[in-house]
TIVO-2410 file (N, C-alpha, C; in nm, 3 decimals):
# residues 76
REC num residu      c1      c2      c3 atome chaine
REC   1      X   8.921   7.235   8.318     N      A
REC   1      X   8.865   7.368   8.332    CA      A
REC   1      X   8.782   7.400   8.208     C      A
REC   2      X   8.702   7.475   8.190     N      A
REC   2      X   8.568   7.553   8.121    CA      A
REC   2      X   8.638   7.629   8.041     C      A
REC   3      X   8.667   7.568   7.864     N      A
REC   3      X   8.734   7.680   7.759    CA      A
REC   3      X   8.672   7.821   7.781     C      A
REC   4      X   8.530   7.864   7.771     N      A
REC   4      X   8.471   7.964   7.839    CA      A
REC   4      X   8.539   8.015   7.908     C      A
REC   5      X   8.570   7.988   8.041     N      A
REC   5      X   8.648   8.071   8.174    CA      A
REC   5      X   8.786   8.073   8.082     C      A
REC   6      X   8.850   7.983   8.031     N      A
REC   6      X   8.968   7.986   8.004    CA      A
REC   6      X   9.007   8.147   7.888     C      A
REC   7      X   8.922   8.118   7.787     N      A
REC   7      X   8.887   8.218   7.668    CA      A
REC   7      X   8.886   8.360   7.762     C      A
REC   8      X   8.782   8.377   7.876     N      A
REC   8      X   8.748   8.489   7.915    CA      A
REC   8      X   8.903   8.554   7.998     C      A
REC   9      X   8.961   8.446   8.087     N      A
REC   9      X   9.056   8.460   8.148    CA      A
REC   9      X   9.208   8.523   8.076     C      A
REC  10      X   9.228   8.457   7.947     N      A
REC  10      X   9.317   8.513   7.869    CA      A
REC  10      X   9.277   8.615   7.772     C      A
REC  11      X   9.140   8.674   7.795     N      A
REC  11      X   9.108   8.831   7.750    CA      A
REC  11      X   9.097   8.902   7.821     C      A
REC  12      X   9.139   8.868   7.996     N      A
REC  12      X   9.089   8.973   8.087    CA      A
REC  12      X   9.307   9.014   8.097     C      A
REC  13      X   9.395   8.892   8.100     N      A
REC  13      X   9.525   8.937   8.094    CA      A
REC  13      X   9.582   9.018   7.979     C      A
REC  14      X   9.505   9.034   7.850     N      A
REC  14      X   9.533   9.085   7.704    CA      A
REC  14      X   9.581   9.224   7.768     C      A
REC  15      X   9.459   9.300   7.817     N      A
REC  15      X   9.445   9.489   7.847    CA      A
REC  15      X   9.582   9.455   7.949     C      A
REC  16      X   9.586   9.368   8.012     N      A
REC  16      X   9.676   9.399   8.165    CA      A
REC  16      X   9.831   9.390   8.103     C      A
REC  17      X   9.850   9.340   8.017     N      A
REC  17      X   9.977   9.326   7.911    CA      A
REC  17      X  10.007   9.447   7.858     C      A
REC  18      X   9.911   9.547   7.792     N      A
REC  18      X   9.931   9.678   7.733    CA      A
REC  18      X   9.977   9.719   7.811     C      A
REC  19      X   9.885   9.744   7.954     N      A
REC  19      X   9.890   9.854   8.076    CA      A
REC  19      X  10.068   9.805   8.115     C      A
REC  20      X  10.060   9.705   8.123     N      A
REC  20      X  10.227   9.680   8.202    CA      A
REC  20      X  10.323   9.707   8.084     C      A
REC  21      X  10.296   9.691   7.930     N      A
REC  21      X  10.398   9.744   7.864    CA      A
REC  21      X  10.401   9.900   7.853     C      A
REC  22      X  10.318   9.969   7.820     N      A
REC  22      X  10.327  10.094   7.810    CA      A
REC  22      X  10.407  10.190   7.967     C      A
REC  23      X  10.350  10.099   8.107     N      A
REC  23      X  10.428  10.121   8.183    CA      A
REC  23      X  10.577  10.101   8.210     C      A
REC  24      X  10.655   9.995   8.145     N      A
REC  24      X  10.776   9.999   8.135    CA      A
REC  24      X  10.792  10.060   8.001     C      A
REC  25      X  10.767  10.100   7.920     N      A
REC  25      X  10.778  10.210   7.767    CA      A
REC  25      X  10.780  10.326   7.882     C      A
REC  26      X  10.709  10.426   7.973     N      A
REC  26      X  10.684  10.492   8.030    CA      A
REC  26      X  10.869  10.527   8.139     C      A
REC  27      X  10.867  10.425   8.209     N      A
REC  27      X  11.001  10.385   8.254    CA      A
REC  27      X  11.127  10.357   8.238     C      A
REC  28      X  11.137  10.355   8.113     N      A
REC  28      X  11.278  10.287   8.031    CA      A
REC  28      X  11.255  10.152   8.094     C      A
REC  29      X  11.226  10.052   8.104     N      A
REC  29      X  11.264   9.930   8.148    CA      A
REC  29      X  11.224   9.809   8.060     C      A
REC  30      X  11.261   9.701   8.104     N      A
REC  30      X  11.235   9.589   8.007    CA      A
REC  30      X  11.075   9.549   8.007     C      A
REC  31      X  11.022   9.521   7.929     N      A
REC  31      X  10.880   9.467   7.959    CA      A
REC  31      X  10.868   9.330   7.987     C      A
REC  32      X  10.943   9.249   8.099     N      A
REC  32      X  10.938   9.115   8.118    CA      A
REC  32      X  10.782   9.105   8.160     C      A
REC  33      X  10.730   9.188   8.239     N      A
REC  33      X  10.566   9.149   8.299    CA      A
REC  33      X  10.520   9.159   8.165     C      A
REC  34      X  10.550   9.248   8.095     N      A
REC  34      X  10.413   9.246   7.969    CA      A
REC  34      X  10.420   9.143   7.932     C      A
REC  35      X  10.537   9.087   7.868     N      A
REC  35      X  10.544   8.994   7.763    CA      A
REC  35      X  10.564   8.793   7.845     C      A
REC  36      X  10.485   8.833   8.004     N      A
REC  36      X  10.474   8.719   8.030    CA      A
REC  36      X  10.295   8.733   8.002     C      A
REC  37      X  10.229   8.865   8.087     N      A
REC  37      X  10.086   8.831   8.079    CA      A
REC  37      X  10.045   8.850   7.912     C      A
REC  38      X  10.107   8.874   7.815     N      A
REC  38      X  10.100   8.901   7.676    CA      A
REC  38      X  10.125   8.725   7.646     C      A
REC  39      X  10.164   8.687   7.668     N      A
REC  39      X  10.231   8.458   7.643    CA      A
REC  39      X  10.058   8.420   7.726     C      A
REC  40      X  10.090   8.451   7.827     N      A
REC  40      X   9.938   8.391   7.944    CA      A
REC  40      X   9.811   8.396   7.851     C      A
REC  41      X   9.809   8.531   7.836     N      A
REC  41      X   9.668   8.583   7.737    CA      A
REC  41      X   9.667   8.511   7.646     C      A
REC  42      X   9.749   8.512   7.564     N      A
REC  42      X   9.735   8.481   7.394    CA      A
REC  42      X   9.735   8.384   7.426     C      A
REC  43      X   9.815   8.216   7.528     N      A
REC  43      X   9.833   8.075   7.516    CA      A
REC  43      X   9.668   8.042   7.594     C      A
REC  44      X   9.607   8.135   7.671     N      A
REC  44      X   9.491   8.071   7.736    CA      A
REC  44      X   9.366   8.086   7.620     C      A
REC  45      X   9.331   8.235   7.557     N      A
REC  45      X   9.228   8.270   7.422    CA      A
REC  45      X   9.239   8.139   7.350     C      A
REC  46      X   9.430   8.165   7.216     N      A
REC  46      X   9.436   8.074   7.159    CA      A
REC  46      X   9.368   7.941   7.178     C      A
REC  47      X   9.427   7.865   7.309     N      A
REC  47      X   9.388   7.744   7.338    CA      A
REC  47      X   9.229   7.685   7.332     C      A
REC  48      X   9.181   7.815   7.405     N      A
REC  48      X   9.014   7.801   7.453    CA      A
REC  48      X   8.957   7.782   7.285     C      A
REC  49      X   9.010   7.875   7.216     N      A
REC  49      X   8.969   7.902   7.047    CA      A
REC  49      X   8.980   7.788   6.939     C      A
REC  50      X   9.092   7.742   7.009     N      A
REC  50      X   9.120   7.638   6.882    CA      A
REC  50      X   9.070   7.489   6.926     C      A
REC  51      X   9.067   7.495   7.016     N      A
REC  51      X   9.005   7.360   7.093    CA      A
REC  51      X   8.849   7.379   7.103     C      A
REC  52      X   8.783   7.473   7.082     N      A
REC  52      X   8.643   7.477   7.064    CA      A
REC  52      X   8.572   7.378   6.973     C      A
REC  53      X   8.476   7.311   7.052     N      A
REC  53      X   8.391   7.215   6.966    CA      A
REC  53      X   8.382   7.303   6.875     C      A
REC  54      X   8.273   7.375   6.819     N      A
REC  54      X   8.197   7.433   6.690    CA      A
REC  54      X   8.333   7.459   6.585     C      A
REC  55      X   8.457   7.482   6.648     N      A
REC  55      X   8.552   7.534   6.534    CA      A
REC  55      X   8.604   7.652   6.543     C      A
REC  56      X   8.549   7.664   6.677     N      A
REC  56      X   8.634   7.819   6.720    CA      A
REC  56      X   8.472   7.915   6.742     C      A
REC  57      X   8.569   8.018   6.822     N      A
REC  57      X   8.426   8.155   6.877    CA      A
REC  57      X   8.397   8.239   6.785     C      A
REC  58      X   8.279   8.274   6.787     N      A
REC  58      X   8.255   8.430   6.712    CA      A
REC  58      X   8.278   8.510   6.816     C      A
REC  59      X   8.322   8.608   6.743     N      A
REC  59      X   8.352   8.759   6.808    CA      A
REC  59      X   8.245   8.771   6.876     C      A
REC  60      X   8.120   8.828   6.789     N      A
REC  60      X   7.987   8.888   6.825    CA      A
REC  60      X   7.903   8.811   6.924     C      A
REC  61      X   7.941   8.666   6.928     N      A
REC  61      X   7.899   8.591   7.049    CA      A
REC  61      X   7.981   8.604   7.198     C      A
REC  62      X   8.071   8.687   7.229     N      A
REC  62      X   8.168   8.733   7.329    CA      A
REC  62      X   8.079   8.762   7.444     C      A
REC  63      X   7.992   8.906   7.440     N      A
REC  63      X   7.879   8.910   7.556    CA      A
REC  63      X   7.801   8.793   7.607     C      A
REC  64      X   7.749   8.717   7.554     N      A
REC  64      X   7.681   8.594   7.561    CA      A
REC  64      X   7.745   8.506   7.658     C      A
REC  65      X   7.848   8.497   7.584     N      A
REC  65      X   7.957   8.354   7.653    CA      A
REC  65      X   7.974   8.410   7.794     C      A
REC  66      X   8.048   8.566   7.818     N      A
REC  66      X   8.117   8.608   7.888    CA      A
REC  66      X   7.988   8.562   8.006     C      A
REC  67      X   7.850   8.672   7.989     N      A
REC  67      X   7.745   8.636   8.071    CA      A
REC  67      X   7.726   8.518   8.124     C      A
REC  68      X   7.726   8.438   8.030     N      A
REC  68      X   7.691   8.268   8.063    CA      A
REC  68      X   7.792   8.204   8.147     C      A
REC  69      X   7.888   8.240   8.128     N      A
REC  69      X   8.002   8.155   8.250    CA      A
REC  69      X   8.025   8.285   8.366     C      A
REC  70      X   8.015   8.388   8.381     N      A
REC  70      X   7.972   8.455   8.494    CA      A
REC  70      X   7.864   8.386   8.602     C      A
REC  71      X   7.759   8.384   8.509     N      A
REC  71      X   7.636   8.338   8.583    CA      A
REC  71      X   7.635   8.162   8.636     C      A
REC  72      X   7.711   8.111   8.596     N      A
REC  72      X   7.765   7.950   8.617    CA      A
REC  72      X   7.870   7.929   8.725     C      A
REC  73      X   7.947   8.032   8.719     N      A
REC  73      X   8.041   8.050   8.809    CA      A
REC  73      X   8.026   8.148   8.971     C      A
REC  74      X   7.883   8.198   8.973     N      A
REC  74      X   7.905   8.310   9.068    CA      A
REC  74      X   7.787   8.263   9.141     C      A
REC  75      X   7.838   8.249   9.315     N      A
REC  75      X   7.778   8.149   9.333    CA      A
REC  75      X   7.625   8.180   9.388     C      A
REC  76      X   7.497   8.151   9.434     N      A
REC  76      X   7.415   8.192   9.399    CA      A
REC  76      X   7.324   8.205   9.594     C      A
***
């Protein structure tokens, strides 16, 4: 698979980790969902990041990338 998609994929589960912890903070309950899509997120970014040819992503290159594997991936 495409570190790109991978990188983008474990920043699109990051927000969905808050939303499900603050919802069990909200509930009294355990945050097992957060702190699985919170493992998902961080093990898919991490991975995509550290396994990057160049040595890892720039931040400020994020729009770019994100665009570029959108447009690679969507089919035409």
């Amino acid at each position: 698979m495409d570190r790109d998609l991978l990188l983008l994929v474990g920043l699109v589960f990051l927000p969905l980790a808050f939303v499900a912890l603050v919802s069990a903070w909200a509930d009294r309950r355990r945050p097992w969902a957060a702190l699985i899509l919170l493992a998902i997120g961080l093990g898919l970014a991490g991975w995509a990041h550290l396994t990057h040819p160049g040595g890892g992503y720039d931040w400020r290159t994020l729009p770019h990338i994100a665009a570029e594997t959108v447009a690679r991936y969507w089919p035409r």
